[in-house]
C-alpha positions in Angstrom: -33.5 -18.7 34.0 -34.2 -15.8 31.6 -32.1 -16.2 27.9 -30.3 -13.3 26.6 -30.3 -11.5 23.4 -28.4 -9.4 21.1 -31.4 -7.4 18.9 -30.0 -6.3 15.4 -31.6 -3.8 13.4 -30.9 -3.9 9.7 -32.4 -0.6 8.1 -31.4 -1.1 4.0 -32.7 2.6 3.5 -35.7 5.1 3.4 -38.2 2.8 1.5 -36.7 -0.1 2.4 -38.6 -2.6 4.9 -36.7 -2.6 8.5 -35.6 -6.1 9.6 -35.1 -7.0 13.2 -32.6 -10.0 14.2 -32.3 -11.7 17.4 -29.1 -14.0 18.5 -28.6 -15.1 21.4 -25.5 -14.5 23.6 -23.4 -17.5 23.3 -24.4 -17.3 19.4 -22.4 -14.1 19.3 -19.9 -14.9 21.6 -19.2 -17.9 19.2 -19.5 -15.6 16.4 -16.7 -13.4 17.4 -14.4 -16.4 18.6 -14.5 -17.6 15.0 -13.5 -14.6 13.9 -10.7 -13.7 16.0 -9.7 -17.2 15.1 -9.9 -16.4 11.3 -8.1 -13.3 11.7 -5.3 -14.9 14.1 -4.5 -17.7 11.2 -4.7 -15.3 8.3 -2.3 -13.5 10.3 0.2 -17.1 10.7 -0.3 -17.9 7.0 0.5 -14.0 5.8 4.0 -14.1 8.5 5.1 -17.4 7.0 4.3 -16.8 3.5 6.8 -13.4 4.1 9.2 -15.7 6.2 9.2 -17.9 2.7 9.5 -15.0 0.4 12.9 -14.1 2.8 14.3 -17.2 2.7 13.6 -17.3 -1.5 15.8 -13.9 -1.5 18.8 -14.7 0.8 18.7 -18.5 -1.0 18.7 -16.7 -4.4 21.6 -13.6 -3.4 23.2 -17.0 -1.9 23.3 -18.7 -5.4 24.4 -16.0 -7.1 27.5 -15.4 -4.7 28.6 -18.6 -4.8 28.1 -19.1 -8.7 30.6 -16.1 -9.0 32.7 -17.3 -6.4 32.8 -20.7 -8.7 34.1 -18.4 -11.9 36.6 -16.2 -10.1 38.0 -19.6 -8.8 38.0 -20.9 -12.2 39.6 -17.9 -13.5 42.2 -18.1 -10.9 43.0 -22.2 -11.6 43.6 -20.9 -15.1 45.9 -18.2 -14.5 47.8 -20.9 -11.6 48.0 -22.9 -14.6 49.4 -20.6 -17.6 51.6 -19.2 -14.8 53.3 -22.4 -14.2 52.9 -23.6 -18.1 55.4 -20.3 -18.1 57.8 -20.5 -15.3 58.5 -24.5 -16.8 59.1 -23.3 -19.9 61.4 -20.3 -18.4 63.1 -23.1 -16.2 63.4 -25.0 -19.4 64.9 -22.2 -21.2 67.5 -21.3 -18.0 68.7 -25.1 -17.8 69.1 -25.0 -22.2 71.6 -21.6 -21.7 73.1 -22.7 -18.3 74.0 -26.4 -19.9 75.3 -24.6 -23.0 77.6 -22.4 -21.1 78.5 -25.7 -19.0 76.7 -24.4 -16.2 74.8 -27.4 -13.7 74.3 -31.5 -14.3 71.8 -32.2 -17.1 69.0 -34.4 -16.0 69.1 -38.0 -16.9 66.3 -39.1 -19.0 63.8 -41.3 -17.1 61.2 -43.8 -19.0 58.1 -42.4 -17.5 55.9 -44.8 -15.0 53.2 -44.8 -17.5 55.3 -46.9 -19.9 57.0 -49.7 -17.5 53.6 -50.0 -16.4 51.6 -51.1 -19.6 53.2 -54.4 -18.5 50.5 -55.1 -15.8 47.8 -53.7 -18.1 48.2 -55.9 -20.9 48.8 -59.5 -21.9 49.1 -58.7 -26.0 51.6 -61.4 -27.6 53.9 -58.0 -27.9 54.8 -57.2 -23.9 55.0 -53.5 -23.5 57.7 -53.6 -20.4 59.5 -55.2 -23.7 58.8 -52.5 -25.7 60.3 -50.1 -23.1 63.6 -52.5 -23.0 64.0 -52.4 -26.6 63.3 -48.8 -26.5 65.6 -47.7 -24.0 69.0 -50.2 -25.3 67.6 -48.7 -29.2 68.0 -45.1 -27.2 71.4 -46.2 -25.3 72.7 -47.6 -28.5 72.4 -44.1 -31.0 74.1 -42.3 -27.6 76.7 -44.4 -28.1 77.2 -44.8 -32.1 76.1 -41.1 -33.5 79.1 -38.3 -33.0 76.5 -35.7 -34.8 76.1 -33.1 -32.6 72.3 -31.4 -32.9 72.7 -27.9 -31.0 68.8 -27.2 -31.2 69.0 -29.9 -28.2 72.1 -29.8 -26.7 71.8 -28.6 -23.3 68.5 -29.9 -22.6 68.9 -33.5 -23.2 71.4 -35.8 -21.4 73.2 -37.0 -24.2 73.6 -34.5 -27.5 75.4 -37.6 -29.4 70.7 -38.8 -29.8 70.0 -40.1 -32.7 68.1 -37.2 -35.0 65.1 -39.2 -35.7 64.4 -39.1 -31.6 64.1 -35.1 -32.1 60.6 -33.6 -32.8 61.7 -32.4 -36.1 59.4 -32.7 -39.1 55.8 -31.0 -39.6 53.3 -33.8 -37.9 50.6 -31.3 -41.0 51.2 -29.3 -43.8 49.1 -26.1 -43.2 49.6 -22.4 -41.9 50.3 -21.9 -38.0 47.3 -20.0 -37.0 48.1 -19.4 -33.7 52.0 -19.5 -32.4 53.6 -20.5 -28.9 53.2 -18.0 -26.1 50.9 -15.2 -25.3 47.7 -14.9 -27.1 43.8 -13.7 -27.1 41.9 -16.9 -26.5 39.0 -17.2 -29.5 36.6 -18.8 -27.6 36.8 -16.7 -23.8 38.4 -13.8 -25.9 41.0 -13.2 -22.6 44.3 -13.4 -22.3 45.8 -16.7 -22.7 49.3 -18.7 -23.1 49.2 -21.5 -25.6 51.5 -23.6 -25.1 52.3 -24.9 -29.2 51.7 -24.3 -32.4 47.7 -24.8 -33.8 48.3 -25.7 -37.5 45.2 -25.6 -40.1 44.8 -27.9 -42.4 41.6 -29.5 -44.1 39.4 -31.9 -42.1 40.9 -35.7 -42.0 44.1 -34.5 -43.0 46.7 -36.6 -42.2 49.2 -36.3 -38.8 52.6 -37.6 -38.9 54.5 -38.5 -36.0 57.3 -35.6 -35.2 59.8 -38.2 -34.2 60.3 -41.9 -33.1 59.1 -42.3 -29.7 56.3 -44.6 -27.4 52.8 -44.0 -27.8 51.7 -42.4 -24.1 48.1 -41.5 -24.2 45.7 -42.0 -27.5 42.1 -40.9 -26.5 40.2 -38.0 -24.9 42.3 -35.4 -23.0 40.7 -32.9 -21.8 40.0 -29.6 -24.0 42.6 -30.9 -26.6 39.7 -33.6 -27.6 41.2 -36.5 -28.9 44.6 -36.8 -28.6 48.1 -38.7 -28.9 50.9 -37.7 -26.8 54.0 -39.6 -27.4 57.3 -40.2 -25.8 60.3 -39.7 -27.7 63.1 -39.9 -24.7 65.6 -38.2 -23.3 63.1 -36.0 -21.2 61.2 -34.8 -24.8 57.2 -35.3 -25.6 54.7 -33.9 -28.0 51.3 -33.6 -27.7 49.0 -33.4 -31.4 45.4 -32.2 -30.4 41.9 -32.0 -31.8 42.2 -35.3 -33.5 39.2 -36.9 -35.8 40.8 -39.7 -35.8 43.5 -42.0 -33.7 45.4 -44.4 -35.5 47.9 -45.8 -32.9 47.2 -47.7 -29.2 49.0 -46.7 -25.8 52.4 -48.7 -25.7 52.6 -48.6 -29.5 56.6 -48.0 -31.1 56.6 -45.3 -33.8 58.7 -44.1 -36.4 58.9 -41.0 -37.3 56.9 -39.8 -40.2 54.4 -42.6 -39.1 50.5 -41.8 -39.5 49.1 -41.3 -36.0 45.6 -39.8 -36.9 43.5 -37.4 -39.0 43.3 -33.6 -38.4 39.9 -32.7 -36.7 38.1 -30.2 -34.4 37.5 -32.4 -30.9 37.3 -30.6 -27.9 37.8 -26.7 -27.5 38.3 -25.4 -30.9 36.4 -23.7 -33.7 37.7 -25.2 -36.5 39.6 -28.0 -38.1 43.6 -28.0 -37.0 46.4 -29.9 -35.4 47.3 -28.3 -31.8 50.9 -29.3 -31.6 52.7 -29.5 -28.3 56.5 -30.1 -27.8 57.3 -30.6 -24.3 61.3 -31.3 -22.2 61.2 -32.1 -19.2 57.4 -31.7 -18.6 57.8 -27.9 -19.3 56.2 -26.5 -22.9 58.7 -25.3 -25.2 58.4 -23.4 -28.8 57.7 -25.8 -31.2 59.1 -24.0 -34.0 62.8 -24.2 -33.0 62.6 -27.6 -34.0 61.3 -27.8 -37.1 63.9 -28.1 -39.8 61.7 -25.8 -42.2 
């Protein structure tokens, strides 16, 4: 059987020397096999490589959306927040002039959970379920003795007959409010913000004072307010002192007012050394400053 072949003639130019190639069929055929093949997976690889350079995008756009998404829902928490940081205080305020005015039942004060249950978190020679006892017959007992009538609390406390060293009234720092309660321009996100007490300057390890007798609640990290005390005075009233260097008292702890409960610092959000103080009835934030006596 006679063989086949494809002749090539390669001619390079007018002086050049004129070369004659000869490949048989299935050579060629091969040839061109290969090269469809070639161009077929070029082809693949070029159509995923695109496919990838898609996905990339859309993943990308994707990331972005839902990062945005993430700090318009954190926005949103925060204004939920200060919104109903405000409508407790204006509940606060409404229950202070409908009780003055003899309008509705005052609330009776409760020992919050987080005190009558220290007792099942501790086994200290000092029982805290007996520091709560003693606290509550010390609270039941100034009801009953003290005929002073305080009108900064009456109204918003079961009992106005409370014994005056239970009331949030002396500066915890000596030092010039910096930034007061209500509305203000936050220095860190410079929005819009409500703070909810007084931030009080004073120099770095400064000494805090307890506003008024009450139970130790929390003493550690809190959140943005760094290091922290928040203490329970009765009758429905708390305060918070923020920002702390240093904590000097333990959860469950009895204090006087006056006492030392830490050193002025600048944990969590702040720039710079101060006390945040809080004074909270009923769980609703209320102006500090209408209970200082100076």
């Amino acid at each position: 059987m006679e063989r086949k072949f494809y002749t090539f003639l390669l001619y390079p130019g007018a002086h050049g020397k004129l070369h004659k190639i000869r490949l048989p069929v299935y050579v060629v055929h091969l040839l061109l096999a290969f090269s469809i093949v070639g161009i077929m997976t070029v082809a693949a690889l070029a159509s995923s490589y695109a496919r990838m350079l898609l996905k990339v995008s859309n993943y990308n756009s994707l990331r972005t959306e839902r990062e945005a998404l993430k700090t318009q829902y954190r926005t949103l928490e925060n204004v939920v927040s200060q919104t109903n940081a405000k409508l407790g205080s204006l509940q606060s305020l409404a229950a202070e002039v409908a009780l003055s005015y003899g309008f509705g039942e005052p609330r009776r004060p409760q020992l919050p959970q987080t005190v009558l249950g220290l007792a099942t978190q501790s086994n200290s020679t000092l029982d805290s379920s007996y520091h709560a006892s003693l606290y509550a017959f010390r609270l039941m007992k100034s009801a009953a003795t003290n005929t002073a009538v305080d009108p900064v609390i009456q109204g918003l406390v079961f009992d106005p007959r409370l014994d005056r060293s239970t009331v949030p009234s002396i500066w915890p720092v000596r030092g010039q409010v910096t930034a007061g309660f209500g509305e203000r321009m936050d220095p860190l996100s410079g929005e819009g913000a409500f703070h909810a007490g007084l931030d009080i300057s004073a120099p770095y390890g400064t000494k805090v004072q307890s506003a008024a007798d009450g139970i130790v609640f929390l003493a550690g990290p809190d959140s943005d307010y760094g290091n922290a005390v928040l203490i329970d005075h009765g009758y429905g009233l708390t305060t918070r002192y923020g920002h702390l260097s240093k904590i000097e008292v333990v959860v469950g702890q009895e204090v006087k007012q006056g006492q030392v409960i830490g050193a002025v610092g600048m944990t969590g959000k702040t720039t710079g050394p101060h006390l945040h103080y809080e004074v909270h009835v009923h769980e609703a934030p209320v102006n500090p400053a209408k209970y200082l006596r100076e």
